[in-house]
C-alpha positions in Angstrom: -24.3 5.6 17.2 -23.8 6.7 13.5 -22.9 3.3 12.1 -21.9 4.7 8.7 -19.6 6.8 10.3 -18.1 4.5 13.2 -17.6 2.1 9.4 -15.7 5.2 8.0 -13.6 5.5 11.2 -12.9 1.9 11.3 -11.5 1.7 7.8 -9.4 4.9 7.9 -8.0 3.0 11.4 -7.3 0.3 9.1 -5.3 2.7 6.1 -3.4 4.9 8.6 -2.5 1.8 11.5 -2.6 4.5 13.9 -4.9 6.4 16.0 -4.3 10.1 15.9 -3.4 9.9 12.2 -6.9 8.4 11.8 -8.7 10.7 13.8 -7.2 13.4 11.9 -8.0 11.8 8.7 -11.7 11.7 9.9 -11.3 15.6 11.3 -12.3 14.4 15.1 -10.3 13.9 18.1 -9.0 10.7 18.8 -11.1 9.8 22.3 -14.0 10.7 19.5 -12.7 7.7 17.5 -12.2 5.3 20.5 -15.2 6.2 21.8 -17.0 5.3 18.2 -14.9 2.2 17.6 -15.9 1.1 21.2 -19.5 1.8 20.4 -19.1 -0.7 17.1 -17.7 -3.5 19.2 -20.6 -2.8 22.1 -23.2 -3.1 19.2 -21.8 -6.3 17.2 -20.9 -7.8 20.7 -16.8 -9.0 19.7 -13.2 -7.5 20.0 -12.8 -5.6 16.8 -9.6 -4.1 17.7 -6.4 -5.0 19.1 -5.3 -3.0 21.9 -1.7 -2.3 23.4 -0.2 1.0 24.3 -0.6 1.9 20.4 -2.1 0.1 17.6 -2.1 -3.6 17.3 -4.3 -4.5 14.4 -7.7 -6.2 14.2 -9.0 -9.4 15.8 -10.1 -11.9 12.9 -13.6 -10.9 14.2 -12.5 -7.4 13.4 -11.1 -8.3 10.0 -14.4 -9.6 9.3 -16.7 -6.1 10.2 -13.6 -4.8 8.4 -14.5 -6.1 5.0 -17.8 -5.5 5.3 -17.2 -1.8 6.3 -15.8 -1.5 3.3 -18.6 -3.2 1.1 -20.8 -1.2 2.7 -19.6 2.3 2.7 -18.5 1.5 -1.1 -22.3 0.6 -1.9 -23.2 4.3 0.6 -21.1 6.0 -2.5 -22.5 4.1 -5.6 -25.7 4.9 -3.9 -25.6 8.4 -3.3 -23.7 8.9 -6.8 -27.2 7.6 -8.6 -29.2 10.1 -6.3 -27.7 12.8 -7.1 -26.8 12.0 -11.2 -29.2 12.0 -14.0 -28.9 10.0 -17.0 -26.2 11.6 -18.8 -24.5 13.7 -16.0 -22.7 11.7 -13.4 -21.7 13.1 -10.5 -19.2 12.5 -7.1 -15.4 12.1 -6.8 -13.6 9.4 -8.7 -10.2 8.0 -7.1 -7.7 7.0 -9.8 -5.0 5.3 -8.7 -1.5 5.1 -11.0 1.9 3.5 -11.1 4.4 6.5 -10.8 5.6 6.5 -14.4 2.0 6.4 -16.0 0.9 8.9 -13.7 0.9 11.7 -16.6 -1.5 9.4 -18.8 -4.2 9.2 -15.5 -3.9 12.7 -15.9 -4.9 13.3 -19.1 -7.6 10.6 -18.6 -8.7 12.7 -15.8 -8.3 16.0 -17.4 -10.6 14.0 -20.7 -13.0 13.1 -18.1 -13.7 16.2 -15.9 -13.9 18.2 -19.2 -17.1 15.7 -20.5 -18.2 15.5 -17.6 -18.2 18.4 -15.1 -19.8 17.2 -12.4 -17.3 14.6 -11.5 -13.9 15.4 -9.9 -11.1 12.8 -10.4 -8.6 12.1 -8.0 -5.4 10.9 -9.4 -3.4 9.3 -7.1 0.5 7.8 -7.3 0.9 4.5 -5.8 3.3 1.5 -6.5 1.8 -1.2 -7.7 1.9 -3.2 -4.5 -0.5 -0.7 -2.8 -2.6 -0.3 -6.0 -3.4 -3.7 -5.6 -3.9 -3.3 -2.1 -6.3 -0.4 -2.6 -8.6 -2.2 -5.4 -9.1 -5.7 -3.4 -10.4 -2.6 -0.5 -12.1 -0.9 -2.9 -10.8 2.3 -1.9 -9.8 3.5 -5.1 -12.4 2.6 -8.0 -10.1 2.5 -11.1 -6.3 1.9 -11.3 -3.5 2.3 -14.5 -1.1 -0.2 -13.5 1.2 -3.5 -15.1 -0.7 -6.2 -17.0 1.8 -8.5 -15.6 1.7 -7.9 -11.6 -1.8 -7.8 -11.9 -2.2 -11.0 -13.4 -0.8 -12.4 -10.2 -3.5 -11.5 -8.4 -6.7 -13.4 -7.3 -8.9 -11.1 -6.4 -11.7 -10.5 -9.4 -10.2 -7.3 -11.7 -11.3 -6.6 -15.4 -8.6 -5.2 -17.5 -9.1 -2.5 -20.0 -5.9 -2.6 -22.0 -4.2 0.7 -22.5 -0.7 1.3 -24.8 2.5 -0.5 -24.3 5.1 1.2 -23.1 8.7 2.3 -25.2 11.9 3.6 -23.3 14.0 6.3 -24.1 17.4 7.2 -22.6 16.8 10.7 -21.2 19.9 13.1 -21.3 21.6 16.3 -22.0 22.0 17.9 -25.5 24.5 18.8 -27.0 22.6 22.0 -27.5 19.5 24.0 -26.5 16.5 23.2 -28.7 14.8 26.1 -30.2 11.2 24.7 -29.4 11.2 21.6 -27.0 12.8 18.5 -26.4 13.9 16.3 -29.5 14.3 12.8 -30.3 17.4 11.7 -31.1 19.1 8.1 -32.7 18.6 5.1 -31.0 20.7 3.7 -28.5 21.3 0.4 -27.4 20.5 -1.3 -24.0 24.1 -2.5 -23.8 25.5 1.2 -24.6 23.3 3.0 -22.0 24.8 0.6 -19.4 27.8 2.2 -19.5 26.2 5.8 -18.8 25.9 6.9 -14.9 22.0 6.8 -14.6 19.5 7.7 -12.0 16.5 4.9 -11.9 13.8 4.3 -9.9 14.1 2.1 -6.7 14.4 -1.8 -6.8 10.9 -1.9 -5.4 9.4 -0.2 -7.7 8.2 -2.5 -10.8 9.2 -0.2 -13.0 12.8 -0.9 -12.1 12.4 -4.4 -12.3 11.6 -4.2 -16.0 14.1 -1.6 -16.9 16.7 -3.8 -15.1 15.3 -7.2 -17.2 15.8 -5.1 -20.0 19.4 -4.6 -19.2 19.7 -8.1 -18.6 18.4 -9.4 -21.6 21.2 -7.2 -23.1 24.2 -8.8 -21.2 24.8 -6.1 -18.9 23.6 -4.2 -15.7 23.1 -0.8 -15.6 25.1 1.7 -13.8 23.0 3.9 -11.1 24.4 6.5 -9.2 20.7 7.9 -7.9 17.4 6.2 -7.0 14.4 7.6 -6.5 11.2 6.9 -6.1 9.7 10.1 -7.6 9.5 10.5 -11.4 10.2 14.4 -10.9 13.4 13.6 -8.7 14.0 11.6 -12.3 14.1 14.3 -14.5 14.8 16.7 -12.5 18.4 14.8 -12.0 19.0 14.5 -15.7 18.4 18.6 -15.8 20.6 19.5 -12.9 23.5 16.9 -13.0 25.7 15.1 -15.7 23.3 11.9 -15.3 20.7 10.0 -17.9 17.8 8.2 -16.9 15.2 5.4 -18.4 12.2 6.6 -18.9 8.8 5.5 -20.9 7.5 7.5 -23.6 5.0 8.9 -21.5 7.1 10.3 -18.8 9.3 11.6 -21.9 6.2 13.5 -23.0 5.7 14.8 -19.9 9.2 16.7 -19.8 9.5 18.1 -23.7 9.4 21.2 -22.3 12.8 20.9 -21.2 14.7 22.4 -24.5 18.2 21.5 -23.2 17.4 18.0 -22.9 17.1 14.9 -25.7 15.4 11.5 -25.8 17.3 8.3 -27.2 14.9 5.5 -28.0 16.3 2.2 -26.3 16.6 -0.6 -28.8 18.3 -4.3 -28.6 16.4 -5.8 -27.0 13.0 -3.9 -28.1 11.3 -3.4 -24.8 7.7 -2.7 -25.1 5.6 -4.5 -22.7 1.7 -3.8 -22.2 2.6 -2.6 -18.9 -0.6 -0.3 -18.2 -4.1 -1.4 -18.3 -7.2 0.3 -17.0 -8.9 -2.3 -14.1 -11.6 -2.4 -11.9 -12.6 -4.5 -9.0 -15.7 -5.9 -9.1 -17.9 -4.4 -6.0 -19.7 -7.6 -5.3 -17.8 -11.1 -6.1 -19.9 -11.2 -9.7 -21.0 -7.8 -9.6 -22.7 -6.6 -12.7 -21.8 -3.5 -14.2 -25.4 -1.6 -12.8 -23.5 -1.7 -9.5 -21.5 0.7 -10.3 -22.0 4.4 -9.6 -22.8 6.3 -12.7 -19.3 8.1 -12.9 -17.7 4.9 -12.4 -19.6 3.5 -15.5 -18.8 6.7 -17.6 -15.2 6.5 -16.8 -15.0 2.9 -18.1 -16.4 4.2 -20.9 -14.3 6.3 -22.3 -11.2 4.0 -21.0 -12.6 1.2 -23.4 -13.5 4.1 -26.3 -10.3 5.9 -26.2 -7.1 3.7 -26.0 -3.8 5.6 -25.5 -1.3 5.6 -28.2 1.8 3.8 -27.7 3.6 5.6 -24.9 
C-alpha cells in the first residue's frame, strides 16, 4: 500500500463526499479507491469510513486519520517544494483562494508573482468566504483574499496581511459611448440607488450582506431584480439589460473596458470596509514561518511588500 496516496484518496473522498467524483478527481477507478481506502483502515486497524449504498461520511476514528492526512500530505508539498527550489527560485503550484468580487486583485497578485518568480504557478481559485475558511483550517489552499470581518470569527490560527479597503460604485449605462473606456461619473447616494432595479450578488454571499448593511444604514432596501452569484453574470447584466449593479472598485476596474458603461461612486453612508486581507493558516498549531514551502514564503512576501491601493 502507497500510504501517501491512500492519504490523497482519503482527503479528495472527504472534498468531493462521493465516490466516483473522487476517484475521478484522483484519475483511478472507483474499486481502485475502495480498494485503497480499505487497505488504510486494514493498516490503522478502525472504521474510517461510513458505508451505506453511497457515501455516509467518516467515523470520528476516520475524522481523526482525516486531519492528519491532511497535515501530512501538506508537510509531502512543503517538503518536496524545498527539494526542488534553491535560494532565490521557489518552485511548485500555489493555490490562492478569493472572495468572488476580489477575485481580479488575486489575479494580478498572481500575474506579479509568476512574473518574479517563474518557476511557481498560482492557482487562483473563486470561493465564498464560507468555503475559504473551510479550505484554510484543511489547508488545502495555502493563501486566501477574503473579509477581515468573517475571518475574525474564526478560531482556527490565521495571520492577516491587510490589503486595501474596498469603495462601491453604482455600475450602469451611459448616456453615451466613451471614446476610450469606462468613466467615472458624480456620486450617488445609497438612498438614490435604492430606487434603481439592480442585479446583486446572492444573500449568501458576504458581499451582499454588506452592500445590503449599506442600504440599511441609508434608510432603505435596495431593489433587485437579478442575483447572481457570478461577478461576470454582474456586469454582464448591466451591459445587456436596463439594470445597475454595486460593485467595489476592483471589480469596476476589471470592466473599464466596457466604453458604453459608467461608474457612480456610492456615498452617504461612506462604505469602505477593510474587507480583503491576505491570511495564512498556520501548518502546525505554532508553526514558524521555516515551515513553509519556499513559494509560500515568497508569496507572503510580496503580499506584506506590496499593499493594493484602495479598491
Amino acid at each position: 500500500m502507497n500510504l501517501l496516496s491512500s492519504l490523497r484518496y482519503l482527503v479528495a473522498l472527504d472534498e468531493h463526499r462521493h465516490f466516483a467524483r473522487a476517484a475521478q478527481a484522483c484519475h483511478i477507478t472507483q474499486p481502485a479507491l475502495s480498494n485503497a481506502l480499505r487497505a488504510l483502515e486494514e493498516e490503522f486497524e478502525v472504521v474510517i469510513v461510513r458505508r451505506g449504498r453511497t457515501f455516509v461520511g467518516f467515523t470520528p476514528e476516520g475524522e481523526q486519520v482525516l486531519e492528519s492526512a491532511r497535515r501530512m500530505l501538506h508537510e509531502h508539498k512543503v517538503l518536496a517544494q524545498s527539494l526542488r527550489s534553491t535560494a532565490n527560485q521557489p518552485t511548485g503550484r500555489l493555490i490562492v483562494g478569493a472572495v468572488p468580487t476580489a477575485v481580479p486583485v488575486a489575479a494580478r497578485f498572481a500575474a506579479m508573482l509568476q512574473a518574479k518568480y517563474p518557476e511557481v504557478m498560482p492557482v487562483v481559485l473563486s470561493l465564498s468566504s464560507t468555503e475559504l475558511e473551510k479550505r484554510l483550517e484543511s489547508l488545502s489552499i495555502d493563501l486566501a483574499l477574503g473579509y477581515t470581518e468573517r475571518m475574525d470569527q474564526r478560531e482556527v490560527q490565521l495571520t492577516a496581511y491587510p490589503q486595501y479597503n474596498e469603495h462601491y460604485f453604482l455600475l450602469r449605462k451611459a448616456g453615451r459611448v466613451h471614446a476610450v473606456e469606462l468613466q467615472i461619473g458624480e456620486p450617488i447616494r445609497w438612498k438614490d440607488a435604492a430606487e434603481l432595479p439592480l442585479c446583486l450578488l446572492t444573500p449568501e454571499m458576504h458581499n451582499r450582506t454588506i452592500v445590503d448593511a449599506s442600504f440599511a444604514a441609508a434608510g432603505c432596501k435596495p431593489r433587485a431584480i437579478i442575483e447572481t452569484n457570478s461577478i461576470l453574470t454582474m456586469a454582464l447584466s448591466v451591459v445587456a439589460g436596463q439594470v445597475c449593479s454595486v460593485m467595489p472598485g476592483a471589480l469596476v476596474s476589471a470592466v473599464r473596458g466596457y466604453r458604453e458603461l459608467e461608474a457612480l461612486p456610492l456615498v452617504t453612508p461612506q462604505c469602505s470596509p477593510p474587507s480583503a486581507s491576505w491570511r495564512m493558516r498556520r501548518c502546525v498549531r505554532r508553526g514558524p514561518w521555516r515551515q513553509l514551502s519556499p513559494s509560500h514564503r515568497m508569496a507572503l512576501g510580496c503580499a506584506m511588500l506590496r499593499r493594493t491601493r484602495d479598491s
